[in-house]
GUVOSE-417070 format. One record per residue (C-alpha): residue in three letters; x, y, z. Coordinates in steps of 0.2 Angstrom, whole numbers, always signed. Layout:
// GUVOSE-417070
rest = ala, east = X, north = Y, up = Z;
...
***
This chain:
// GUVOSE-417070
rest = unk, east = -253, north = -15, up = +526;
rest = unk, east = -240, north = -4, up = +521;
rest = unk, east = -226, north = -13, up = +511;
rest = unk, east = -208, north = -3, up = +510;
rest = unk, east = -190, north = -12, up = +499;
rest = unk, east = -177, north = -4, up = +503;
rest = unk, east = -159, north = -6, up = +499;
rest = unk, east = -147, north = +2, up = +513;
rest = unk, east = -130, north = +11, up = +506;
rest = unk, east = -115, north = -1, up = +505;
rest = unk, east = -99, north = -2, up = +517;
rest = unk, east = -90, north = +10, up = +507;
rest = unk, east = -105, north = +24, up = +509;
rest = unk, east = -99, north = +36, up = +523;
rest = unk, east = -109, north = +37, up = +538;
rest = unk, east = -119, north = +53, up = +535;
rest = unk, east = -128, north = +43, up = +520;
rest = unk, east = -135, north = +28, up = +527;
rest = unk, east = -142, north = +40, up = +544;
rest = unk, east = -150, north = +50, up = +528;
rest = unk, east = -157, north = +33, up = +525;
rest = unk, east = -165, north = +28, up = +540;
rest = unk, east = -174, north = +43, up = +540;
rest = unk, east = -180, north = +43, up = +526;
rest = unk, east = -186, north = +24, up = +530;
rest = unk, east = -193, north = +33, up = +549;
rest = unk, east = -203, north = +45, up = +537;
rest = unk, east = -212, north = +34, up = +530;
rest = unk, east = -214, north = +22, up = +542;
rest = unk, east = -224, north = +34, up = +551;
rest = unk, east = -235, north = +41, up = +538;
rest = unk, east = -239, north = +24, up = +534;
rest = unk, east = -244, north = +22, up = +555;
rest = unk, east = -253, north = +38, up = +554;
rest = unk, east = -266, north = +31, up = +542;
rest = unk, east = -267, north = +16, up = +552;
rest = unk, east = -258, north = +5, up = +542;
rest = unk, east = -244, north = -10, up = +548;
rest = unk, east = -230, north = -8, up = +540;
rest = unk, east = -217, north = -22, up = +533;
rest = unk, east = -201, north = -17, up = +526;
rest = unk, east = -190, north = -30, up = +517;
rest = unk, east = -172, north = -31, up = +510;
rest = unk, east = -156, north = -26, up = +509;
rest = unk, east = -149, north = -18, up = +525;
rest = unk, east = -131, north = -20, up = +521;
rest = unk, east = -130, north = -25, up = +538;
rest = unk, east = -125, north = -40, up = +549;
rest = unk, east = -137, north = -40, up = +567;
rest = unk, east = -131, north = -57, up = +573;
rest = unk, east = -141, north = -63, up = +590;
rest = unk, east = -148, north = -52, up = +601;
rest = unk, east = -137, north = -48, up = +614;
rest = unk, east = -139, north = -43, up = +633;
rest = unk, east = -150, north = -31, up = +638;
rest = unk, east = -157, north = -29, up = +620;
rest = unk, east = -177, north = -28, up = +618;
rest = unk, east = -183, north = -46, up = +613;
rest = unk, east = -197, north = -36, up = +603;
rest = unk, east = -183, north = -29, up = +592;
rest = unk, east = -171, north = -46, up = +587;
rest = unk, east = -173, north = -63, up = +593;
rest = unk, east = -160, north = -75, up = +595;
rest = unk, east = -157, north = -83, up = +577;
rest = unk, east = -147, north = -72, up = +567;
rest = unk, east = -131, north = -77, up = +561;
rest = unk, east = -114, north = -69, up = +561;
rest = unk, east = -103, north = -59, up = +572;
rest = unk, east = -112, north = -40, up = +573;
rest = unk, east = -104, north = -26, up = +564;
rest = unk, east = -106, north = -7, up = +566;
rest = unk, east = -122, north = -6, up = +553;
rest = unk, east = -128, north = -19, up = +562;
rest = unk, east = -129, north = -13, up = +577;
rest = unk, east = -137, north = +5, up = +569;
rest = unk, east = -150, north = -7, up = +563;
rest = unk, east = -156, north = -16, up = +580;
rest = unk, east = -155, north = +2, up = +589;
rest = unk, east = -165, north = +10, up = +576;
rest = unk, east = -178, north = -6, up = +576;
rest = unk, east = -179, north = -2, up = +595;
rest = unk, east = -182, north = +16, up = +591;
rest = unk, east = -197, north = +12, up = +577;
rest = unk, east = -204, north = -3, up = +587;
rest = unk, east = -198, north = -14, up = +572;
rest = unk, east = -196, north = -33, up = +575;
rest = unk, east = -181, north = -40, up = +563;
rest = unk, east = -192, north = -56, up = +558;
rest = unk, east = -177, north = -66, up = +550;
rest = unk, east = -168, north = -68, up = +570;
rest = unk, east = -185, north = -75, up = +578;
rest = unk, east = -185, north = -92, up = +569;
rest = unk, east = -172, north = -106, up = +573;
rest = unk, east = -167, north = -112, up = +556;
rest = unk, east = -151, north = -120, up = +548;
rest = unk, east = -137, north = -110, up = +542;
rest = unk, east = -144, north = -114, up = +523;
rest = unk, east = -158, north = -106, up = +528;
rest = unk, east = -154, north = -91, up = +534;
rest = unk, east = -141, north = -84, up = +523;
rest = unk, east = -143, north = -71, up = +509;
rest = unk, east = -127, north = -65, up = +504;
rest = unk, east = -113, north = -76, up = +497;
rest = unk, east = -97, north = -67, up = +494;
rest = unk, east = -83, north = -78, up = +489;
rest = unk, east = -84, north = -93, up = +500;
rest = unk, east = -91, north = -83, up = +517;
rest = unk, east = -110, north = -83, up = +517;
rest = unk, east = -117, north = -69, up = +528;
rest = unk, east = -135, north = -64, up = +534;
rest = unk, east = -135, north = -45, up = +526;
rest = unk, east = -155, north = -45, up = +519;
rest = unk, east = -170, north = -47, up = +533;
rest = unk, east = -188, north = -42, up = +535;
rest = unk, east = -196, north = -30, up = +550;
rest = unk, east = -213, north = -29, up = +553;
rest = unk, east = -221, north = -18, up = +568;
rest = unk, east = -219, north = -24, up = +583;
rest = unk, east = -238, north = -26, up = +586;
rest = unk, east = -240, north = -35, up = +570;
rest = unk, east = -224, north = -48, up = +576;
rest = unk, east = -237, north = -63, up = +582;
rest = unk, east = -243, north = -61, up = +563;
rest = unk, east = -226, north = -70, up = +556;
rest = unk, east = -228, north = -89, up = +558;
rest = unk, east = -211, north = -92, up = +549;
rest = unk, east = -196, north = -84, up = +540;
rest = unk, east = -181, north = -90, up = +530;
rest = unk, east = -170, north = -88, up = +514;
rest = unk, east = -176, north = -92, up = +499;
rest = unk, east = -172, north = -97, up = +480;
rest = unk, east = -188, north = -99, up = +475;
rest = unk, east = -188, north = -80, up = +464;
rest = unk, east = -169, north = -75, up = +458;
rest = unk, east = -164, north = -58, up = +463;
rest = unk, east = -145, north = -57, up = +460;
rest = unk, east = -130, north = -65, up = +456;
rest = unk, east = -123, north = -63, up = +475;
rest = unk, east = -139, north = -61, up = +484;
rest = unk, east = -155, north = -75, up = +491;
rest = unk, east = -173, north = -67, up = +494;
rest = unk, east = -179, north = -68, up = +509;
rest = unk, east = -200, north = -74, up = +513;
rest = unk, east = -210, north = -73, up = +529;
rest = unk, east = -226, north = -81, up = +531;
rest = unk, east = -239, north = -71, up = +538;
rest = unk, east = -257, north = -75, up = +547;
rest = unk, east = -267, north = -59, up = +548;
rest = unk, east = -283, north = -59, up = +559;
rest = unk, east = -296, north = -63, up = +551;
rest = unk, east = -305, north = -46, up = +556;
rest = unk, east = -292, north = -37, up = +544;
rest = unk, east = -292, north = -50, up = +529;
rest = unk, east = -312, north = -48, up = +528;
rest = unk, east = -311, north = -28, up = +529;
rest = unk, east = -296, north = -22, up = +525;
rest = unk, east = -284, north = -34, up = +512;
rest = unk, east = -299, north = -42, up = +504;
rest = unk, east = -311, north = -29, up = +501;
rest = unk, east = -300, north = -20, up = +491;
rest = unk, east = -295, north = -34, up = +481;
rest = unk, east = -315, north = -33, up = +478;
rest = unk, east = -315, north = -20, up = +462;
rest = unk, east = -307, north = -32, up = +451;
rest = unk, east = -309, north = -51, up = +460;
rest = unk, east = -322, north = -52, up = +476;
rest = unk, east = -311, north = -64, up = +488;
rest = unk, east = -322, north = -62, up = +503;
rest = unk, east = -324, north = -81, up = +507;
rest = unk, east = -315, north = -87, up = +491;
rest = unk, east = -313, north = -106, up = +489;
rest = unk, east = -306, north = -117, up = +476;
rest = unk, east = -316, north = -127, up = +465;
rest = unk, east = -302, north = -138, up = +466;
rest = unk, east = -289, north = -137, up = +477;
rest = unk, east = -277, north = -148, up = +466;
rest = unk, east = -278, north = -140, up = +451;
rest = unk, east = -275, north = -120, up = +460;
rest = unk, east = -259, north = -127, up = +467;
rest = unk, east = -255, north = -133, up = +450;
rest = unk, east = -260, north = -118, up = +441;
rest = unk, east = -249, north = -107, up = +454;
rest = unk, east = -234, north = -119, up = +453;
rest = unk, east = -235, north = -120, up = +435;
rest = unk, east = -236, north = -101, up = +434;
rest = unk, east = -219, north = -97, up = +446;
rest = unk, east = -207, north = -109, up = +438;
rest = unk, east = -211, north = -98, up = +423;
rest = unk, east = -200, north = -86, up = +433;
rest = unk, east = -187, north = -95, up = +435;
rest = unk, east = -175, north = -89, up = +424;
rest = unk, east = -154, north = -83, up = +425;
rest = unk, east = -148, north = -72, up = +438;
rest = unk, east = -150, north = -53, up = +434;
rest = unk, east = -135, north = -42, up = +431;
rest = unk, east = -136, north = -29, up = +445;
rest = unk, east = -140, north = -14, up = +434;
rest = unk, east = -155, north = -27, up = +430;
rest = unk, east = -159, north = -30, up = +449;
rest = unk, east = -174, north = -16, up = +454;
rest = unk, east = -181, north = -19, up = +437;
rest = unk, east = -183, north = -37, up = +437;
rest = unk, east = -190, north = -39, up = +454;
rest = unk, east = -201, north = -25, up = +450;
rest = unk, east = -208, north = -35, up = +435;
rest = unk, east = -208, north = -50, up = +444;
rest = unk, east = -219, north = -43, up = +458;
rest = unk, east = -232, north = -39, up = +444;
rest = unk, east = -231, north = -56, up = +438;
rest = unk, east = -234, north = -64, up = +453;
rest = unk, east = -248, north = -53, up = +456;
rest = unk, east = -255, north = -56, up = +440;
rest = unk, east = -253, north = -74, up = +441;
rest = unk, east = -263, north = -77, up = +456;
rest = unk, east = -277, north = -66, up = +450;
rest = unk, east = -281, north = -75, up = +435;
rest = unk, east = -278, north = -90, up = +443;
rest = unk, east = -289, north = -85, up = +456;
rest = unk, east = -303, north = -83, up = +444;
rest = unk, east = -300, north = -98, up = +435;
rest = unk, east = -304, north = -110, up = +448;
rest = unk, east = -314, north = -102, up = +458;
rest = unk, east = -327, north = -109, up = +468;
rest = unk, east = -343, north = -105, up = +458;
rest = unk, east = -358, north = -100, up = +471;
rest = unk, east = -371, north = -87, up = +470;
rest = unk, east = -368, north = -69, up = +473;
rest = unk, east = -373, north = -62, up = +490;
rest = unk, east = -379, north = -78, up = +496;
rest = unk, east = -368, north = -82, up = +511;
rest = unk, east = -368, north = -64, up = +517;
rest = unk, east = -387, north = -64, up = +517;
rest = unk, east = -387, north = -80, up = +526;
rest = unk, east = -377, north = -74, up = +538;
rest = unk, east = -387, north = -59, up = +544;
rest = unk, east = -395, north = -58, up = +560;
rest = unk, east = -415, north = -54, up = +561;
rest = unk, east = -410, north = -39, up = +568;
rest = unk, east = -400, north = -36, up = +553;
rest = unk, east = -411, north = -40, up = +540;
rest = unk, east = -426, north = -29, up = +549;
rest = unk, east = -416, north = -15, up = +548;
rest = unk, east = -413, north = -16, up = +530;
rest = unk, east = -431, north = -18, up = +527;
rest = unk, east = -434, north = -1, up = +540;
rest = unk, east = -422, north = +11, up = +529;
rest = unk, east = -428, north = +3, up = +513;
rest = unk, east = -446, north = +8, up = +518;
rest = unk, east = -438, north = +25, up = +526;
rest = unk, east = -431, north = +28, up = +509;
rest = unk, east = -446, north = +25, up = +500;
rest = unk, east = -457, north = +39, up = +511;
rest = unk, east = -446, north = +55, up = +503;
rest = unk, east = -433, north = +65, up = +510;
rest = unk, east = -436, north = +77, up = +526;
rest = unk, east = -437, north = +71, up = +543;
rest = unk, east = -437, north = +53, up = +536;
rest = unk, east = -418, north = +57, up = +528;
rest = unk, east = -414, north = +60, up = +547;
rest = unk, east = -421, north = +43, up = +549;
rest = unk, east = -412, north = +33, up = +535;
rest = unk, east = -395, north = +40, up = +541;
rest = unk, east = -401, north = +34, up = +561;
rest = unk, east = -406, north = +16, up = +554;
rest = unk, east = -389, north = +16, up = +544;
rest = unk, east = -380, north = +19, up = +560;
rest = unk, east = -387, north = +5, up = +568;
rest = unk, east = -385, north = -7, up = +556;
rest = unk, east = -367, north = -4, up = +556;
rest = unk, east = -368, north = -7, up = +573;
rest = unk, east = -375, north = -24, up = +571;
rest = unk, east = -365, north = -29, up = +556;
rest = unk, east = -349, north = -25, up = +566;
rest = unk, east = -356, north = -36, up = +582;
***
């Protein structure tokens, strides 16, 4: 996946600037699809959607936003339309406490959301506000809980976590004490708001920490099992008699039996992807 923060220009930005934005925010949402990536961009769009309104693509905005819609807003559905972007935050029913972002005075307005492709939208099991990290004096963060098919976690996400932690099939040794460990660890972060000049920095910081956090904690309480084990017990016969046909094949020298090891290799790709 291809994450994108983004932090539209403000009312009193002319027009000109914020379409210089979103196409910039096009640009890179299609270099991310062109590597075959699904793209999630979060934050503040300086705009209020609302509900969706008649006529207006469901794959786009859903019923639950809040507010009356305002001229950046309705940019920000068209443009969603365009990309094949679902706004996240307007899908879920949720109280007004949780939906919010932006307090100004004593008006509290929806102004930050999420968008994910519109492929990826059955991904998102829930979205909402959320003071759990601070990033401003005047502003929530927003969190979307996300369930990715399992075909992706295995060989895609996990994989690359590989070089520095192997997740494939990680379990806790005790689920207790990994929750503990992780809670322990965010209310670390709890801390004052940041000034606004402090904003991209300290959530940039606090995105390494998290990251950080779960890693070590990760290896902490790891389930302890032997290496390769449950791969190897999940190979087919098929499987396991073509590794033992290119290890022989490897064995007899180069040649005609190279042309063999790369035809055996082909096949059991095959067999592992079935």
């Amino acid at each position: 996946m291809t994450f994108i923060a983004i932090y539209m220009p403000h009312g009193s930005c002319t027009d000109t600037e914020v379409q210089f934005m979103y196409g910039q925010i096009s640009r890179a949402v299609k270099r991310a699809r062109t590597r075959g990536r699904t793209v999630l961009i979060c934050g503040d769009w300086n705009a209020v959607v609302g509900q969706r309104q008649e006529a207006e693509d469901a794959r786009s905005i859903g019923d639950y936003g809040i507010g009356a819609r305002n001229a950046r807003g309705d940019w920000f559905v068209k443009w969603a339309s365009l990309e094949r972007m679902c706004i996240v935050n307007t899908q879920f029913d949720k109280n007004l406490s949780q939906q919010w972002t932006y307090l100004k005075g004593y008006a509290r307005r929806q102004i930050d959301y999420m968008a994910i492709d519109q492929n990826a939208a059955a991904w998102t099991k829930d979205a909402e506000a959320s003071d759990e990290i601070t990033v401003g004096l005047d502003h929530r963060g927003t969190k979307v809980v996300l369930e990715l098919p399992s075909r992706m976690k295995k060989h895609r996400q996990l994989r690359r976590a590989g070089a520095a932690i192997n997740m494939v099939n990680w379990q806790a040794e005790d689920e207790a004490t990994f929750l503990t460990c992780i809670e322990s660890g965010l209310d670390s972060f709890v801390d004052s708001p940041a000034t606004d000049t402090q904003l991209l920095k300290t959530l940039a910081d606090k995105c390494a920490e998290v990251e950080k956090l779960v890693a070590e904690v990760g290896v902490k309480c790891r389930k302890h099992q032997q290496a390769g084990r449950h791969h190897q017990e999940k190979l087919s016969q098929k499987a396991k008699t073509l590794i033992a046909e290119r290890r022989d094949a490897r064995a007899r020298g180069a040649g005609d039996h190279a042309r063999t090891v790369k035809q055996i290799s082909k096949d059991l790709q095959r067999e592992l992807r079935a």
